[in-house]
N, C-alpha and C positions, 0 to 999 in steps of 0.2 A: 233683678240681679240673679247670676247663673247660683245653684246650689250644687255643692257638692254631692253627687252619687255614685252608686256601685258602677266601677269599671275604668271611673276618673283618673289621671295621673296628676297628685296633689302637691303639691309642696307646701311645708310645715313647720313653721316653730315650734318648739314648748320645751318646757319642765317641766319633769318629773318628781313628785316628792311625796312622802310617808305620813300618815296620821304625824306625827311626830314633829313635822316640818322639813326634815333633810331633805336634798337634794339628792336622785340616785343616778339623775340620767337628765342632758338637756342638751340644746342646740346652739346654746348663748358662744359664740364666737367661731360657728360652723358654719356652713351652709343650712340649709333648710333639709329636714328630711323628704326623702321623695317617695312614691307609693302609691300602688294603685289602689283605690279603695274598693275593698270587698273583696281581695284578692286572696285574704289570710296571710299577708307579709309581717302587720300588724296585730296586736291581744284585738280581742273582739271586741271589748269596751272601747279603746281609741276609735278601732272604726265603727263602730256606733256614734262615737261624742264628735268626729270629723264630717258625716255624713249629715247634710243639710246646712253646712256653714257656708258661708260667702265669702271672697276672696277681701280679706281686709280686715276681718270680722275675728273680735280675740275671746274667747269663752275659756271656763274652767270646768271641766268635769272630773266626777270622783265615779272611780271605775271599783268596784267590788270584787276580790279576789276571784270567784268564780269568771269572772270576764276579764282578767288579766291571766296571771301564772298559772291560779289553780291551789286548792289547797296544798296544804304541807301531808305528802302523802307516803305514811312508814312503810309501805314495801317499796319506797325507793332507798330505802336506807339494807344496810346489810354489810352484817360483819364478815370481816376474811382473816386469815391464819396470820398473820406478822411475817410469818416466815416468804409466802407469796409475794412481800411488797419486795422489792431490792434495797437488799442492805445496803446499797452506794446510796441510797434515797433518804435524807435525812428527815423523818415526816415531823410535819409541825400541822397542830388543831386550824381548818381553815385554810389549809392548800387546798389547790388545786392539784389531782391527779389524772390521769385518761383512762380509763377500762377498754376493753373490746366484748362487744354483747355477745354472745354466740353466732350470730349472725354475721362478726364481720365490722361492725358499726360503733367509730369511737365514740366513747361518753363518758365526757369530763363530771367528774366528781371532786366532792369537796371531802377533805377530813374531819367528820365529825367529834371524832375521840380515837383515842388508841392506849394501848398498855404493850407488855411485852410478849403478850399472845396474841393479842385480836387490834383487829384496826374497824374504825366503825367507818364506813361508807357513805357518801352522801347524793343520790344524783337530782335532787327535788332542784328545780331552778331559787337562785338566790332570794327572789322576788314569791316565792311561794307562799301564799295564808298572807298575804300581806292587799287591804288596799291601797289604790292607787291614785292619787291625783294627777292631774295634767293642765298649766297653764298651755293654752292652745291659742296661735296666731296663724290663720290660713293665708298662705302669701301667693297660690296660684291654683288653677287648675288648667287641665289641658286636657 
């Protein structure tokens, strides 16, 4: 049987879900996800847990924060004046906002908190300090 390697074009079922059991992310009523393996499309842990499966073949790996999002990391966070956000902007704990980096480059933040001076900032990915499980069904390679 062929095994899945670096450069393959894969297609992929799975769940996503949390020490916890929640589901954050899956394929159940999608298509298959598709993806070249090793190409960094993918957290480095999936394609690690993808890489040497067979087409047919269902496994479950737990991916460890460092090989998924990445810890929760505080210079992603960073408070700004109240006054900077727009006042037409009603903020609530847990939006999503956009920034522009100095560079040019949008990135979506979360609202971590706020009062009537300061708004705390969030750009760490949702998925951040968090492991990950994945039920995994490999449905092709090509």
């Amino acid at each position: 049987m062929t095994a899945a390697k670096s450069g393959d074009t894969i297609r992929i079922h799975y769940t996503g879900t949390l020490d916890d059991g929640s589901v954050f992310d899956s394929s159940e009523g999608r298509e298959p996800l598709e993806f070249t393996l090793g190409s960094g499309q993918v957290i480095k842990g999936f394609d690690d847990g993808v890489t040497g499966m067979a087409v047919g073949e269902k496994k479950t790996v737990n991916i460890p924060c460092a090989d998924a999002y990445g810890p929760v990391r505080e210079e992603m966070r960073q408070d700004v004046p109240r006054a900077q956000i727009p006042a037409e902007i009603p903020l609530e704990q847990g939006m999503t906002l956009q920034m522009q980096s100095p560079d040019g480059h949008v990135l979506p933040v979360k609202v971590a908190q706020f009062d009537e001076e300061t708004v705390t900032l969030d750009a760490n990915h949702d998925l951040a300090g968090k492991d990950l499980t994945f039920a995994l069904e490999l449905v092709s390679i090509a």
